[in-house]
C-alpha positions as CSV (number, residue, x, y, z in Angstrom):
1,X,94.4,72.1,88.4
2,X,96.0,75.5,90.0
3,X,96.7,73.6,92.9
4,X,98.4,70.7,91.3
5,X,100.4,73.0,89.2
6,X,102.0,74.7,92.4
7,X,102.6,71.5,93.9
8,X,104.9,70.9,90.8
9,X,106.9,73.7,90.5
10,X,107.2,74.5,94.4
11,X,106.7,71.5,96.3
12,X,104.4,70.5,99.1
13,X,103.1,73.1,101.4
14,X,105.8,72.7,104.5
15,X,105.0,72.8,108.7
16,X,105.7,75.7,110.7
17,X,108.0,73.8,112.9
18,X,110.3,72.5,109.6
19,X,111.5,75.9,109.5
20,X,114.5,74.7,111.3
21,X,115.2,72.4,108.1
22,X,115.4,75.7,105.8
23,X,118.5,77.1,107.5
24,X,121.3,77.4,105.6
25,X,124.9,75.7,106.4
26,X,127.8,77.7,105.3
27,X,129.1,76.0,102.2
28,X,126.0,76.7,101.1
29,X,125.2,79.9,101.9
30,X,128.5,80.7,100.6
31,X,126.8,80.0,97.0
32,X,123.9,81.3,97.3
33,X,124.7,85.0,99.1
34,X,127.9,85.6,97.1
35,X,127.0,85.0,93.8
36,X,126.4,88.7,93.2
37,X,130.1,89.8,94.7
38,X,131.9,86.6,93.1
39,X,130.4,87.3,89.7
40,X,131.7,90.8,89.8
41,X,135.2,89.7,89.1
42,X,133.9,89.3,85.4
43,X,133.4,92.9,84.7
44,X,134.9,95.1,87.9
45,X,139.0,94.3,87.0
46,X,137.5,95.5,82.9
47,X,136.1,98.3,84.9
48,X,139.5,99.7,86.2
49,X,140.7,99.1,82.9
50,X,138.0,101.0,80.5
51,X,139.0,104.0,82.5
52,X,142.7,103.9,82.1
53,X,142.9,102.6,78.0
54,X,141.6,106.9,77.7
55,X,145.0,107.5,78.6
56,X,146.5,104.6,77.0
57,X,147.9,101.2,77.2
58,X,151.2,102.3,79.1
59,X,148.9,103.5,82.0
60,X,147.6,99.8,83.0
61,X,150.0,99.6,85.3
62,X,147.9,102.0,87.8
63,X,145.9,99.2,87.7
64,X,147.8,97.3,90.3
65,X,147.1,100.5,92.8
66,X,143.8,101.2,92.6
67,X,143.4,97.4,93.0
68,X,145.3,97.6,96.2
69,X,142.6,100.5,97.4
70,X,139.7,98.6,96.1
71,X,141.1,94.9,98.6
72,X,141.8,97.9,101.5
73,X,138.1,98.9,100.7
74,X,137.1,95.3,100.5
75,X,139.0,94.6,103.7
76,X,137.5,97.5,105.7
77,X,134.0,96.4,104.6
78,X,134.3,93.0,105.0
79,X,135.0,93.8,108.7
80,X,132.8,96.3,109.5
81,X,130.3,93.6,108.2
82,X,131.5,91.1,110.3
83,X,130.9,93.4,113.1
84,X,127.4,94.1,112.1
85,X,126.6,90.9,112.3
86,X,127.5,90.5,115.7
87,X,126.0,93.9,116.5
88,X,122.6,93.4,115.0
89,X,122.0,89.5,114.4
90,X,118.6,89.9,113.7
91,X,119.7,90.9,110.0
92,X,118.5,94.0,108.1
93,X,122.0,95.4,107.3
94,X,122.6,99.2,106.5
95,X,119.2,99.7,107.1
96,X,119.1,98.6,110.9
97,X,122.6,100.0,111.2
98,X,121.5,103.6,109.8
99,X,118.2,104.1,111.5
100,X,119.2,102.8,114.9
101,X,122.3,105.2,114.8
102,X,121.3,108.0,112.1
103,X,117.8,108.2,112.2
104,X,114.6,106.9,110.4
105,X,115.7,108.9,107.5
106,X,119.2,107.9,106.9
107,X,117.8,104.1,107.6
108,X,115.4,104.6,105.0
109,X,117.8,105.9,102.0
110,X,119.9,102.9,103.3
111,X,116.8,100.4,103.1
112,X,115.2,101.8,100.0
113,X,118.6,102.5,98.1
114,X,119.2,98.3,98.4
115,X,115.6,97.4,97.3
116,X,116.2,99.1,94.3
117,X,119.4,97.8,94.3
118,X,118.4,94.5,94.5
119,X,115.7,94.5,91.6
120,X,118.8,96.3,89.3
121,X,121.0,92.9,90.7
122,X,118.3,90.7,89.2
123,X,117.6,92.5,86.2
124,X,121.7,93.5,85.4
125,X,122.7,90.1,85.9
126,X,120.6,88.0,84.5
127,X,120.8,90.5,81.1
128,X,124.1,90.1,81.3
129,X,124.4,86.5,81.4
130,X,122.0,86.3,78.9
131,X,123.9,88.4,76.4
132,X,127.2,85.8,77.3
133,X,124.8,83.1,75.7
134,X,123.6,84.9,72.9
135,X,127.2,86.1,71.7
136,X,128.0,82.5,72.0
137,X,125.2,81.9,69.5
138,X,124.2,84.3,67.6
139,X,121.1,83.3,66.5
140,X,119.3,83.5,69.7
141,X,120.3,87.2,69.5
142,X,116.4,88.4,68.7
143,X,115.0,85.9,71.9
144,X,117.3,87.5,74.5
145,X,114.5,89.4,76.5
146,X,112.1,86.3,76.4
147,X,115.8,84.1,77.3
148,X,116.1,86.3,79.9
149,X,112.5,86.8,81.5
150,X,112.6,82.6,81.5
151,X,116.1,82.7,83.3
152,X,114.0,85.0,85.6
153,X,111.0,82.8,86.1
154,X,113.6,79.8,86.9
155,X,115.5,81.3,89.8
156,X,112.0,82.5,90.9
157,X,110.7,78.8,91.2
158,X,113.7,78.1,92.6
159,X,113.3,80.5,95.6
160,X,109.9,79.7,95.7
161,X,110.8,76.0,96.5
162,X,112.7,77.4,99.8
163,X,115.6,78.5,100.7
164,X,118.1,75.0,100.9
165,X,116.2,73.4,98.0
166,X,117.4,76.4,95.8
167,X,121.0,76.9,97.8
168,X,121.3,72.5,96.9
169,X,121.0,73.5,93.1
170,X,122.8,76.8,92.7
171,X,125.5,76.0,94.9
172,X,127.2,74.1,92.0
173,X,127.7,76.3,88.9
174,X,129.2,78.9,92.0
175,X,131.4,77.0,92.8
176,X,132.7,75.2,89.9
177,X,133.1,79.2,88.7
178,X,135.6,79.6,91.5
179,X,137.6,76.6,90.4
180,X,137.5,77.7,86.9
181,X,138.8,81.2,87.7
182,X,141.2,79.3,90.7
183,X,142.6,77.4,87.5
184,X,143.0,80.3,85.3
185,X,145.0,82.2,88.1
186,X,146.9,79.1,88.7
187,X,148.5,78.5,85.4
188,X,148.2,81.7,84.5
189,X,150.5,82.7,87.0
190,X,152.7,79.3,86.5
191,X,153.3,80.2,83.0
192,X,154.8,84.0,84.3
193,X,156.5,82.1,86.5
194,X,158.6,79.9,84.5
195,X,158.8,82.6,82.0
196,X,156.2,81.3,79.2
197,X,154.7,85.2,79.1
198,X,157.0,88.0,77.5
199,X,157.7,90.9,79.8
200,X,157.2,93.1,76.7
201,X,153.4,93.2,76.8
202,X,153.2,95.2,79.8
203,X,154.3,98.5,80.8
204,X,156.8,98.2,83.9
205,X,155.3,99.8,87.3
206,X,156.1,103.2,87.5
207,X,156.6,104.1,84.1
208,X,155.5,107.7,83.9
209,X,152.5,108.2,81.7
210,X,151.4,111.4,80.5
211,X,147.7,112.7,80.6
212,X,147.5,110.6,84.2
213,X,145.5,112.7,86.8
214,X,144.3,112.0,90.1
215,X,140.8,112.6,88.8
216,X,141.2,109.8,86.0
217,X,142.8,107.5,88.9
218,X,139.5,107.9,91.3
219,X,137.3,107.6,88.4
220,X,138.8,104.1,87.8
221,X,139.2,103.3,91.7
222,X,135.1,104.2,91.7
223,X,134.8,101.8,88.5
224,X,136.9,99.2,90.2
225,X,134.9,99.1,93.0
226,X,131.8,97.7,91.4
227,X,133.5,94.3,91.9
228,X,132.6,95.2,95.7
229,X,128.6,95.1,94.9
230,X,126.8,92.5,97.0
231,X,129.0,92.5,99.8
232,X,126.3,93.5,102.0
233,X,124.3,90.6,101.1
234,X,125.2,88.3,104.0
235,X,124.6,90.6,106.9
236,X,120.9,91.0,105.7
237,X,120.5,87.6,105.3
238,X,121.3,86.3,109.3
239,X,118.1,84.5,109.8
240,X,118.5,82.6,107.2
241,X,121.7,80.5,108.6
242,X,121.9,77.5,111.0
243,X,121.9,78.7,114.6
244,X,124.7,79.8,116.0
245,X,123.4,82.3,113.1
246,X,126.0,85.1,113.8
247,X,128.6,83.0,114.2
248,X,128.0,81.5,111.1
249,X,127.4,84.5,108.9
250,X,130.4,86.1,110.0
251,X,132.4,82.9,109.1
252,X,130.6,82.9,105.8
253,X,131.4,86.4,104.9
254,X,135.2,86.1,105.9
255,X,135.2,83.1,103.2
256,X,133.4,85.7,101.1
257,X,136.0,88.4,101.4
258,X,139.0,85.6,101.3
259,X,137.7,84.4,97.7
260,X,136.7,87.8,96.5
261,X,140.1,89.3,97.3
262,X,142.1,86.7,95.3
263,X,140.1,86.3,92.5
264,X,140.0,90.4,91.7
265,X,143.3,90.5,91.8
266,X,144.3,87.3,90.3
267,X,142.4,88.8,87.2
268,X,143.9,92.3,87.6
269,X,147.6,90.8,88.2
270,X,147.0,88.4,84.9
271,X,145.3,91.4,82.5
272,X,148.2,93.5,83.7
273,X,150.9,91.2,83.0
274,X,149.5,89.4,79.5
275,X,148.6,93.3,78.1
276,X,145.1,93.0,78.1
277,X,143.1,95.7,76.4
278,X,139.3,95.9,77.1
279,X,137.2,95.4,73.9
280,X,133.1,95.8,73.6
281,X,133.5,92.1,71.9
282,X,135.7,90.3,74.1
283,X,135.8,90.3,77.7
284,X,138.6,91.2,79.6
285,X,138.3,87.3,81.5
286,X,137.8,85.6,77.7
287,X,140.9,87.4,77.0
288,X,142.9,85.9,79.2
289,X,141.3,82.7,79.3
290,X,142.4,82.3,75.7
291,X,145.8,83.8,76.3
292,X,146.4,81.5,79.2
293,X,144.9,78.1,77.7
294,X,144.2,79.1,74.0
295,X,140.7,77.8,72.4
296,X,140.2,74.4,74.2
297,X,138.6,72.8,76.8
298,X,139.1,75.1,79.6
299,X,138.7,78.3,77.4
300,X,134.8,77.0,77.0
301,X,134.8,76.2,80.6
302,X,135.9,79.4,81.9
303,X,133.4,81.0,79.6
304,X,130.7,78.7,80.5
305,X,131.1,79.1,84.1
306,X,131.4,82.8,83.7
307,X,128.0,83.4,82.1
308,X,126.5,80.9,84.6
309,X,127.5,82.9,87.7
310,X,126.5,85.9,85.8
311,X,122.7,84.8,86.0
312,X,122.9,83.4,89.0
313,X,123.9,86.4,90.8
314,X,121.0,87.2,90.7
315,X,120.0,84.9,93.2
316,X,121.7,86.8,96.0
317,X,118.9,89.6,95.4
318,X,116.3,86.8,95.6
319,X,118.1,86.1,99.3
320,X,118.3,89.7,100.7
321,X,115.6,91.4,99.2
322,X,112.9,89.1,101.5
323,X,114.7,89.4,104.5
324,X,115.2,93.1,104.1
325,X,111.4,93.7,103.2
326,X,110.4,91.6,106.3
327,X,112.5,94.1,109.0
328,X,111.2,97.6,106.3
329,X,107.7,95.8,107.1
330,X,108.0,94.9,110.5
331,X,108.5,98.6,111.1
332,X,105.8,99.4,109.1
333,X,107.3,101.5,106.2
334,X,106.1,99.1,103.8
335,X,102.4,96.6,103.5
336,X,102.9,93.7,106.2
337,X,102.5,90.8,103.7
338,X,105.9,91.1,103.0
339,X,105.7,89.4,106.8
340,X,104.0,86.7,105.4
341,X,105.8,83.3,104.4
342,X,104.7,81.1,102.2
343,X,103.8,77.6,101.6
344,X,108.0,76.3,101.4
345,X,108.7,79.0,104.4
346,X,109.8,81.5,102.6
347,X,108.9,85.0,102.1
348,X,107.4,84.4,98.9
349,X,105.7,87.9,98.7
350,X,109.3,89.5,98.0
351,X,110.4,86.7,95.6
352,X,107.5,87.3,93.3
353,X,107.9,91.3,94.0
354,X,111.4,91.2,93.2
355,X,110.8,88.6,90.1
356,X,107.5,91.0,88.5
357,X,109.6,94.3,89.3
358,X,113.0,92.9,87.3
359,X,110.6,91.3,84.4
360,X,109.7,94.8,83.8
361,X,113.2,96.4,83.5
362,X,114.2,93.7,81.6
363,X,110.9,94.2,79.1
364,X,111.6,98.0,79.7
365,X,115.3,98.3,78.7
366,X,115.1,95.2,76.3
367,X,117.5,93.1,77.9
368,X,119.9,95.8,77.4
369,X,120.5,96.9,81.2
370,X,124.3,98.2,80.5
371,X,122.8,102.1,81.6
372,X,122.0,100.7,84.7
373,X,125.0,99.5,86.3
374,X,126.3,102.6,87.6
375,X,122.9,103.0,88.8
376,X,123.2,99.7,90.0
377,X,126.6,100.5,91.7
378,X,125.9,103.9,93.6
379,X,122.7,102.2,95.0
380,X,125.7,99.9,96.6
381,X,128.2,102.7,98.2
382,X,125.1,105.1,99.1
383,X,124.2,102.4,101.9
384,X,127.4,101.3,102.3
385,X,128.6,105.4,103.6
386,X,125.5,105.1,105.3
387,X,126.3,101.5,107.1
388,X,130.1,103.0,108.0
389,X,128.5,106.2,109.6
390,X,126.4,104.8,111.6
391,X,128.5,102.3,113.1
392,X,131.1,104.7,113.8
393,X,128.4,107.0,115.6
394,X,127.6,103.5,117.2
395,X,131.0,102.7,118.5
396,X,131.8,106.9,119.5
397,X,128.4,107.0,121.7
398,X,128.8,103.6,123.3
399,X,133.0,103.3,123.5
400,X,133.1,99.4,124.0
401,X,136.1,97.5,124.8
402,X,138.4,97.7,121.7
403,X,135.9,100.6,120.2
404,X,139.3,102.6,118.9
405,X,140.4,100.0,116.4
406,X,136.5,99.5,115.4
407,X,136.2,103.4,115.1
408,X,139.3,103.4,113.0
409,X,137.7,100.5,110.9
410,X,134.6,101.8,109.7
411,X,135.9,105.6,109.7
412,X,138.4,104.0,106.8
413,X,135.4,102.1,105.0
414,X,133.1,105.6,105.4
415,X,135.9,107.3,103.7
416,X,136.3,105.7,100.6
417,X,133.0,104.5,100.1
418,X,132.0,108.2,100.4
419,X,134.8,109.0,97.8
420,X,133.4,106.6,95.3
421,X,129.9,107.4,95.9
422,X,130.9,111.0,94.7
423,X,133.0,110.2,92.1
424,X,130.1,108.2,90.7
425,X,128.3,111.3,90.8
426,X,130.7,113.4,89.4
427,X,131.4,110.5,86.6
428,X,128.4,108.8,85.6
429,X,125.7,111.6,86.6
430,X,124.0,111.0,83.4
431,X,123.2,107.4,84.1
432,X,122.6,107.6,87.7
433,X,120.7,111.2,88.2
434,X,117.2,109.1,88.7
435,X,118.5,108.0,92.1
436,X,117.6,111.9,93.0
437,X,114.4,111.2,91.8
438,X,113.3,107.5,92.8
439,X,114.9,107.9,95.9
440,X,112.8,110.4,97.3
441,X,109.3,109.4,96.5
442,X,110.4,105.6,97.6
443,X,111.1,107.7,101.1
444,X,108.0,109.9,101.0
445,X,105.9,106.8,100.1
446,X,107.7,104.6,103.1
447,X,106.2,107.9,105.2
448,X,103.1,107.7,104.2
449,X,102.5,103.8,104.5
450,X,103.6,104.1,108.4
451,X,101.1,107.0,109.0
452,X,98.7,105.3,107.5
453,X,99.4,102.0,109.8
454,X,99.8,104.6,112.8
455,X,96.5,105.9,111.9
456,X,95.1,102.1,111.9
457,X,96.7,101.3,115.1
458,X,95.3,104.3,116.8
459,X,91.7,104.5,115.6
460,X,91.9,100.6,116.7
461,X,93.0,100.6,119.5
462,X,90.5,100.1,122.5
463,X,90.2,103.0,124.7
464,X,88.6,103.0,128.2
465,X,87.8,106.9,127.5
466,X,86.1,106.4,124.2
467,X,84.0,103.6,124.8
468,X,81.2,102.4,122.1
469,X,77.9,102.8,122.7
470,X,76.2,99.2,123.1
471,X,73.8,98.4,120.3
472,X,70.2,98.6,120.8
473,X,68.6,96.8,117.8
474,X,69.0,95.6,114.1
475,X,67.0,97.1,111.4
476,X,67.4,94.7,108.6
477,X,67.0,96.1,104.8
478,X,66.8,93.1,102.2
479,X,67.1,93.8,98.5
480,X,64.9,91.5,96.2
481,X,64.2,90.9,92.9
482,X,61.4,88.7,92.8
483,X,60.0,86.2,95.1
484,X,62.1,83.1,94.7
485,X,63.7,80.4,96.5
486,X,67.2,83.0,96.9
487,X,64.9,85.5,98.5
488,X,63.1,83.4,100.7
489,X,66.4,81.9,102.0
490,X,67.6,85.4,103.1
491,X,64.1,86.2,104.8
492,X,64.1,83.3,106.8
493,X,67.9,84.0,107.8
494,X,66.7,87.7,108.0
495,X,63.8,86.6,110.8
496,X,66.5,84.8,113.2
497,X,68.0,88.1,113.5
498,X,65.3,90.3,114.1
499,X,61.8,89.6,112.8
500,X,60.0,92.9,113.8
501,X,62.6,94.8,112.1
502,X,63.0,93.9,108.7
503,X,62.4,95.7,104.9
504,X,62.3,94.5,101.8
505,X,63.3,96.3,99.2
506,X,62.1,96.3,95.6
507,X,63.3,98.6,92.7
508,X,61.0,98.6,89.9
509,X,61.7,100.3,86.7
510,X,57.9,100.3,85.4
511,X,54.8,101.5,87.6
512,X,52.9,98.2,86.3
513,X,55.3,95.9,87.3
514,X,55.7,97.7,90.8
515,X,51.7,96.9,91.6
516,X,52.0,93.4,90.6
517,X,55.0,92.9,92.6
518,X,53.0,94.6,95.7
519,X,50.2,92.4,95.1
520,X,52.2,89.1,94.6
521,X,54.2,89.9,98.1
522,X,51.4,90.8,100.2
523,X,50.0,87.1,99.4
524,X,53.4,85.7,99.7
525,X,55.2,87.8,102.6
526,X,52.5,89.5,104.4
527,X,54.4,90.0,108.0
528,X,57.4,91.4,106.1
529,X,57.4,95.1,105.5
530,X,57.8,95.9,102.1
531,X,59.1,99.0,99.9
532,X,58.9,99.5,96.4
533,X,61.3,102.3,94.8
534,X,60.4,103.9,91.4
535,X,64.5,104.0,89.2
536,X,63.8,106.6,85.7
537,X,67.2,105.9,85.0
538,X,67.3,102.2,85.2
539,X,69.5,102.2,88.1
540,X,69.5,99.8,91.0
541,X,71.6,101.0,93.4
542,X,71.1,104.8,93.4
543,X,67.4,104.8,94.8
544,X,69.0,101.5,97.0
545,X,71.4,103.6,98.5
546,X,69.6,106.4,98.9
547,X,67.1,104.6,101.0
548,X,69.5,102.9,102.7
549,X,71.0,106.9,103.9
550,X,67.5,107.3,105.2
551,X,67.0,104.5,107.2
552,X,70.7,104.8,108.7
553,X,70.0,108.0,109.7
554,X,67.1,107.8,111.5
555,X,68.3,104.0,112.8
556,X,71.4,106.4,114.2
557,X,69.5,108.2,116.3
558,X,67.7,105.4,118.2
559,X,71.1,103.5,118.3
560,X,70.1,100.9,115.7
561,X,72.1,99.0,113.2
562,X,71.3,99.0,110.1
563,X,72.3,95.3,108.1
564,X,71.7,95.0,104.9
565,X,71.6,91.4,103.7
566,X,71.7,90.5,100.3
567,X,70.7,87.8,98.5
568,X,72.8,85.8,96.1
569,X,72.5,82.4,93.6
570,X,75.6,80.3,93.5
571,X,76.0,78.4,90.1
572,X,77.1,75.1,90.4
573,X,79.7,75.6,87.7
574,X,82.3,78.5,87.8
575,X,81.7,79.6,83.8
576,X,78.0,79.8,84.8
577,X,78.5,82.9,86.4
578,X,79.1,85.0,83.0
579,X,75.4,84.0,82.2
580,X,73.9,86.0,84.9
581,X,74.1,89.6,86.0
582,X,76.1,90.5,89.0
583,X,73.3,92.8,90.4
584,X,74.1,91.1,94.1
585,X,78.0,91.6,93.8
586,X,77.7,95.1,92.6
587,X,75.3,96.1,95.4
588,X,77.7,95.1,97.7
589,X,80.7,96.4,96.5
590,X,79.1,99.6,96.1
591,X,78.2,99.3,100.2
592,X,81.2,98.2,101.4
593,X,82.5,101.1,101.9
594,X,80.0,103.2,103.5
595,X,80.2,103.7,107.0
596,X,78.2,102.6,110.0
597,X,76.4,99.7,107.9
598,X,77.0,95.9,107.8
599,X,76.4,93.9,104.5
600,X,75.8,90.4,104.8
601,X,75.6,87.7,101.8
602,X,73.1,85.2,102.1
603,X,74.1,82.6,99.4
604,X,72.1,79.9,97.9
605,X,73.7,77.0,95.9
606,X,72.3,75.7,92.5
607,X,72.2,72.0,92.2
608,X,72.4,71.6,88.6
């Protein structure tokens, strides 16, 4: 039934060698690995503008500045990226960037800073496209956390299925998104053109405003900059394109930063010309959607489109976070089924870590994830500084052909992504100060997982000075309960081994019963040594195991193994299990983890 149900939702198990049919094209991965940056043109442009309606309406103007910074900081990303690409096209990102060129460390705050950050992408986007649907109807208001855990469990399913089935699906709301905002631009900008928008709602450029400080400007160049979140998404996600694979993800992410760049400030140019105010019941986009068009059609459209992409930005998390988790587990900072794909080829280990981890915040805050986006965003720039710095060490060490212009490049995009990483800090401290918390233990317990693998490695690893000691027999202890058909399977399996060396052991809770068991074993089992252990306390496996200390030692000494076999009933039914006590299961759970001795189940199947 389990079986059947997976083949529903995910599909038949794939071959190894269809991997090839998983790749991504470009128009595709455009959808699926730009959602995230795409969607942010729904809240970064409101961003800029929260900031500046402190000082008043007179001061949107700055907006068209710190926009230009934030497309010079797109623009220095986007080609420090595309570099990156070519530099390391085995994917990974900031975190192959930074510990190749800034150490384990610096690699590690890069690689754990965007695992968080791409649980906070699921969780944040999702919640917020969720909370699009439910101001459209209000009576869904009380279902948005389940509404949004299901929205969660879709995309999962989705991801689950592979990479192309999911990219064939979500590739259309994406893109019908982009036509809906291209529209909105379009006759937005028409209608200034041909002078169907008064001049008088906006405050010429340069107007001096009073209260304006270069503090205030940052702090709305640092909120502006949120739009640049997910940016980094392609450059962790190389394996998963068509080969040439660099070639393509470089072309991909240069369509990225074209549509990115005109959509921001599309949005910024039409919120500063109409005099748009932000409002905590209207978005900034609905307000100028219903400016530009009024309530029709393509006001519903725009909206529709808008809280789509919202979800579905959280897809580009469920694209990165696998591929980044493979090259984190590949260098052993974190447990190696991440390595592991799955039935449809992908790494389904991270989709389902990623899915369970954002469930949770979404339980956790209620659906109500607001607090996190500047946790969200900093968890962005901190890689990003990182990424910058380490390619700039990269191209200062090595001096390739054209390194100047590259140096320059990256120094810019260290820069300012430093700047707003600070001023987020400085601005938001109260919502992001658990990155200095998290942060840290994520590193220490990255540490502590590769010493642990180190330790594995080394204690396995065959040595020509520390040769073992060949084994010179097999004492064989068997546990019994009674003499039955069970028992006398695992003698006769227990003979094949070693016949001369075998003890049956039988814990009895009453001195009557023990004679009677003695008497009925010497007529049954004669040639098969047998102990009888006296339990006060009921207890089956402390005299067991204390026996079984015994006989290991002194079996140590000769160089003898000790096995201890057990015997177990299989029922033919599964249920049929909770009528019987585990006696066999607990035995050897509770020796499975003592050294030097080897457990072996002997199981016999009921019929009926």
């Amino acid at each position: 039934m389990v079986s059947l149900l997976k083949k529903i939702l995910i599909g038949r198990p794939l071959k190894s060698n269809e991997l090839g049919e998983q790749k991504l094209i470009k128009t595709k991965a455009l959808a699926i690995l730009s959602s995230d940056a795409l969607s942010s043109v729904a809240y970064g442009p409101e961003q800029i503008l929260i900031v500046l309606v402190t000082i008043g309406a007179a001061a949107f103007w700055y907006s068209i500045p710190i926009a230009i910074g934030v497309l010079i900081l797109l623009t220095a990303l986007i080609l420090s990226y595309k570099q990156i690409i070519f530099a390391y096209p085995h994917g990974g990102g900031a975190y192959v960037v930074s510990k190749s060129n800034l150490g384990i460390n610096a690699g590690l705050i890069a690689g754990g800073s965007l695992l968080v950050d791409y649980i906070l992408t699921v969780a944040v986007s999702v919640s917020a496209g969720t909370d699009a649907i439910t101001s459209a109807f209000p009576a869904l208001h009380s279902y948005k956390v389940l509404i949004a855990i299901v929205f969660v469990l879709f995309i999962t399913i989705l991801n689950l299925r592979g990479v192309t089935e999911s990219a064939s699906i979500l590739a259309y709301p994406v893109y019908l998104f982009v036509l809906a905002i291209f529209i909105l631009i379009g006759v937005g900008v028409f209608r200034i053109a041909t002078g169907g928008v008064s001049p008088d709602l906006h405050t010429p450029v340069g107007t001096p405003v009073a209260g304006v400080s270069l503090f205030i400007l940052l702090r709305a160049f640092a909120s502006g900059s949120s739009a640049l979140t997910g940016v980094e998404a392609i450059s962790n996600a190389i394996p998963n394109f068509k080969d040439p694979a660099p070639n393509n993800a470089a072309k991909t992410l240069m369509a990225m930063g074209g549509l990115l760049a005109i959509l921001f400030s599309g949005i910024i140019y039409l919120a500063y010309y109409y005099g748009i105010s932000p409002s905590e019941k209207v978005t900034v986009v609905s307000q100028i959607a219903e400016s530009v068009f009024g309530r029709n059609f393509m006001y519903f459209f725009i909206q529709g489109t808008t809280a789509l992409i919202l979800i579905l930005a959280a897809n580009t998390g469920y694209s990165a976070f696998p591929l980044l988790a493979v090259n984190l587990a590949k260098d052993k900072f974190i447990p190696r089924m991440f390595t592991v794909r799955g039935d449809r080829l992908g790494y389904s280990n991270g989709i389902i870590f990623l899915a369970t981890f954002s469930i949770i915040l979404i339980i956790a805050f209620e659906g109500r994830t607001e607090h996190l986006i500047p946790l969200y965003a900093v968890g962005v720039f901190l890689p990003f500084t990182l990424s910058q710095s380490g390619m700039m060490v990269k191209w200062i060490r090595e001096k390739p052909e054209g390194w100047v212009i590259k140096l320059v490049i990256n120094t810019t995009g260290a820069a300012i992504s430093f700047i707003v990483t600070i001023m987020f800090f400085l601005t938001k401290f109260a919502h992001i100060w658990p990155i200095l918390v998290f942060l840290p233990f994520i590193i220490y317990l990255f540490h502590r997982i590769k010493k642990h693998y180190d330790s594995v490695g080394e204690q396995l690893r065959i040595s020509p000075a520390e040769s073992i000691l060949p084994i010179e027999g097999n004492v064989i202890i068997v546990p019994v309960a009674g003499i039955t058909k069970v028992v006398e399977n695992s003698l006769n399996y227990a003979k094949s081994l070693s016949p001369d060396q075998i003890i049956a052991v039988y814990v009895s809770f009453e001195r009557e019963d023990e004679k009677k068991f003695e008497e009925k074993w010497n007529k049954w089992q004669p040639d098969v040594r047998l102990v009888t252990l006296q339990s006060y306390y009921r207890s089956i496996i402390t005299p067991l195991t204390k026996f079984i200390d015994i006989v290991e030692h002194k079996a140590s000494e000769a160089n003898y193994q000790v096995t201890v076999i057990i015997p177990q009933f299989i029922p033919k039914k599964g249920w049929h299990h909770i009528l019987h006590n585990q006696s066999s299961l607990l035995i050897r759970s509770y020796l499975l983890f003592r050294r030097d001795i080897i457990i072996t189940t002997v199981p016999f199947h009921l019929k009926k």
